[in-house]
C-alpha positions as CSV (number, residue, x, y, z in Angstrom):
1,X,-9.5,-12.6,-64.7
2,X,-9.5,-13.6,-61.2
3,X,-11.9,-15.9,-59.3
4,X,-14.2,-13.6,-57.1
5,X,-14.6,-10.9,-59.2
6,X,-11.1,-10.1,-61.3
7,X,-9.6,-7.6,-59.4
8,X,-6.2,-7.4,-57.7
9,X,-5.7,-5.2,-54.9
10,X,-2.4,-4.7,-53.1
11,X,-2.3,-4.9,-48.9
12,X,-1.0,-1.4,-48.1
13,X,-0.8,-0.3,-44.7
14,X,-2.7,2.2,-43.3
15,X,-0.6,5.9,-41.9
16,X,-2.3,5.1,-38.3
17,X,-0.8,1.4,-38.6
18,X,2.8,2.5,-39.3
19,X,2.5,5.6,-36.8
20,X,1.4,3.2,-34.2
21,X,3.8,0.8,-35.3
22,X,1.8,-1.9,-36.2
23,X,4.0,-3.0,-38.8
24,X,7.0,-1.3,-39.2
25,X,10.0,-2.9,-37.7
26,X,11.9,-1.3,-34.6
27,X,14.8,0.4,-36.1
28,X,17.9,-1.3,-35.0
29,X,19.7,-0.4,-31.8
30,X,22.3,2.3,-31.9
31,X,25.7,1.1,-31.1
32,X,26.3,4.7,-30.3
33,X,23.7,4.7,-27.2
34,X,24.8,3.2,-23.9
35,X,25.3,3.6,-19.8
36,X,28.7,4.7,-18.1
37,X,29.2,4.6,-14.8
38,X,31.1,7.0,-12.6
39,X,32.4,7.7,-8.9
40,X,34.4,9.5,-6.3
41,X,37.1,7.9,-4.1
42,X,38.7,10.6,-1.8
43,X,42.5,10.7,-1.7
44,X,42.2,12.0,1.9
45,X,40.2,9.8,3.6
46,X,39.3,6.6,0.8
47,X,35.7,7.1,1.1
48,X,33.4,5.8,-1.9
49,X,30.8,7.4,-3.2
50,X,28.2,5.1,-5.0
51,X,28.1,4.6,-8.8
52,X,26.7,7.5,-10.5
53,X,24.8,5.9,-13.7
54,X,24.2,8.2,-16.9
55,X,22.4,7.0,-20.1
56,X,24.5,8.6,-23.2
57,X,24.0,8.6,-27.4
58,X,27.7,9.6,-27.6
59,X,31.1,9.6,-25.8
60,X,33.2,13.0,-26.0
61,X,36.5,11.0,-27.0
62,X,39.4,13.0,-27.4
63,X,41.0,12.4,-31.0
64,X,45.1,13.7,-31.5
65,X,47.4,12.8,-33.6
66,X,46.8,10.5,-36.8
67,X,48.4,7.0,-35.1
68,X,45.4,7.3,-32.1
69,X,43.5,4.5,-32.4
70,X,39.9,3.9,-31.0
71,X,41.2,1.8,-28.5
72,X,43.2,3.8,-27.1
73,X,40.9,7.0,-27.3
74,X,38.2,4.6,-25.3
75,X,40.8,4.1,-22.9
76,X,41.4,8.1,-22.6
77,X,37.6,8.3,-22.0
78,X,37.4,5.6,-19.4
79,X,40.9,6.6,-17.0
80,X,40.8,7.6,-13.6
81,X,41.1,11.9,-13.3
82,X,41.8,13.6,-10.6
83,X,39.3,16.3,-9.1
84,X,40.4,18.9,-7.0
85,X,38.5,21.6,-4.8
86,X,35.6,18.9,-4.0
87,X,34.0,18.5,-0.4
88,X,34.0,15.3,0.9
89,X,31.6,14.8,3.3
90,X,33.1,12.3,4.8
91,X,36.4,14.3,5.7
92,X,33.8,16.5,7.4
93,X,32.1,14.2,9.1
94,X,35.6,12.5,10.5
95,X,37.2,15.8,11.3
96,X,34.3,17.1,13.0
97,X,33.8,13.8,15.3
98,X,37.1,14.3,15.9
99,X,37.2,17.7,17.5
100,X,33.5,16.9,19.2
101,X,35.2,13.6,20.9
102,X,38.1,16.0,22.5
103,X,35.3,18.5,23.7
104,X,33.4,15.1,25.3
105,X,36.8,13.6,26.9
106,X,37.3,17.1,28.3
107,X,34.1,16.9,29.8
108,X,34.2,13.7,31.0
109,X,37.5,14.6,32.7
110,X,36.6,17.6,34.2
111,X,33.4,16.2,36.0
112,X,35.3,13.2,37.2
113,X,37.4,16.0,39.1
114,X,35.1,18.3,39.9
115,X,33.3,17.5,43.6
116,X,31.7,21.1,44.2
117,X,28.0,22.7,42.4
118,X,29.5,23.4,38.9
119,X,29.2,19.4,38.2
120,X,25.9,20.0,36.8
121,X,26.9,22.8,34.3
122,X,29.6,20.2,33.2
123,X,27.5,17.5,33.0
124,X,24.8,20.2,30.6
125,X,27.9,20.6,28.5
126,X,29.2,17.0,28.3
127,X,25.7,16.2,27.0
128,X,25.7,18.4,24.4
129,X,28.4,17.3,22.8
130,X,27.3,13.8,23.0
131,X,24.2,15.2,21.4
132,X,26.1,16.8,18.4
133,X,28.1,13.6,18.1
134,X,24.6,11.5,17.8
135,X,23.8,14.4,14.8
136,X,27.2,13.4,13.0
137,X,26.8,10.1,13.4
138,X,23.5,9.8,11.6
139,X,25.0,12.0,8.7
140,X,24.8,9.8,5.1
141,X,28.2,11.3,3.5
142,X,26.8,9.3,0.5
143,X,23.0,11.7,0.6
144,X,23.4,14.9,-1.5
145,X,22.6,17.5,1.7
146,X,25.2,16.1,3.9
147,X,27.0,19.3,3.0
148,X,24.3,21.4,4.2
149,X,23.9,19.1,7.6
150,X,27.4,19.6,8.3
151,X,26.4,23.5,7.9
152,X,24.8,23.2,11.2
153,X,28.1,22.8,12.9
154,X,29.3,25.8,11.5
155,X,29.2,28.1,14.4
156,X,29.7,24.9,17.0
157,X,32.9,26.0,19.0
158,X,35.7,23.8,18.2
159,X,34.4,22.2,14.9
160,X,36.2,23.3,12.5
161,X,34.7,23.8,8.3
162,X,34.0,21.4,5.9
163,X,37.5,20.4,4.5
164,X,38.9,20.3,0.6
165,X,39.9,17.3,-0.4
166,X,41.1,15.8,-4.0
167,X,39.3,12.9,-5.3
168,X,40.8,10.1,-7.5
């Protein structure tokens, strides 16, 4: 026998211990699991959009003929793709400063000329398009409501809707 009383008893671990993990080892990391990283550029106007960070446990890679090779299918996945039919924000924004600044200038050139009571009414005007300027202004293209902002413009006289532009 053994000293201290002749027994051997074997250490196992306890189902709380493991499910707590106190004592099982992490499983290795997956070299499946990852981030990617996306964005817009507009082809009409060049505008950015930040990087659009995703978490993924796969990538959806596109596999054809025999002779593809991983490489090249990462390479697939990662290209730059055109989108069509997306709102840029930014387009509106620009577009719709554009045709607010000729309503101002229009403004401003018709009080300058004007000497007779209807300066005020002018002058009413002239400020509210200075106001709806201000509004486009403070617009964040980049925030996801700036669509619906630009919304408000929608029945301004002389702006025109939110254009479509292709993003690369």
């Amino acid at each position: 026998g053994e000293a201290g009383g002749g027994h051997r008893v074997a250490a196992v671990p306890s189902l709380s211990s493991l499910l707590d993990g106190g004592g099982a080892p992490d499983p290795p990391p997956s070299p499946f699991n990852g981030w990617t990283g996306s964005y817009l550029r507009c082809a009409s106007c060049g505008h950015d959009r930040p990087v659009r960070n995703e978490a993924f446990s796969d990538l959806p890679l596109i596999v054809g003929t025999s002779a593809t090779t991983l490489l090249k299918c990462l390479a697939a996945f990662a290209a730059t793709e055109t989108v069509t039919d997306v709102s840029c924000a930014s387009c509106g924004i620009k577009e719709r400063l554009r045709a607010v600044e000729e309503e101002i200038d229009f403004y401003k050139d018709a009080t300058a000329r004007c000497t007779d009571s209807d300066v005020g009414a002018l002058r009413r005007e002239l400020r509210s398009w200075e106001g709806q300027k201000d509004v486009l202004l403070a617009i964040d293209p980049d925030s996801d409501g700036a669509a619906e902002e630009l919304g408000w413009f929608d029945g301004v006289e002389g702006a025109a809707g939110l254009p479509r532009a292709s993003f690369a």
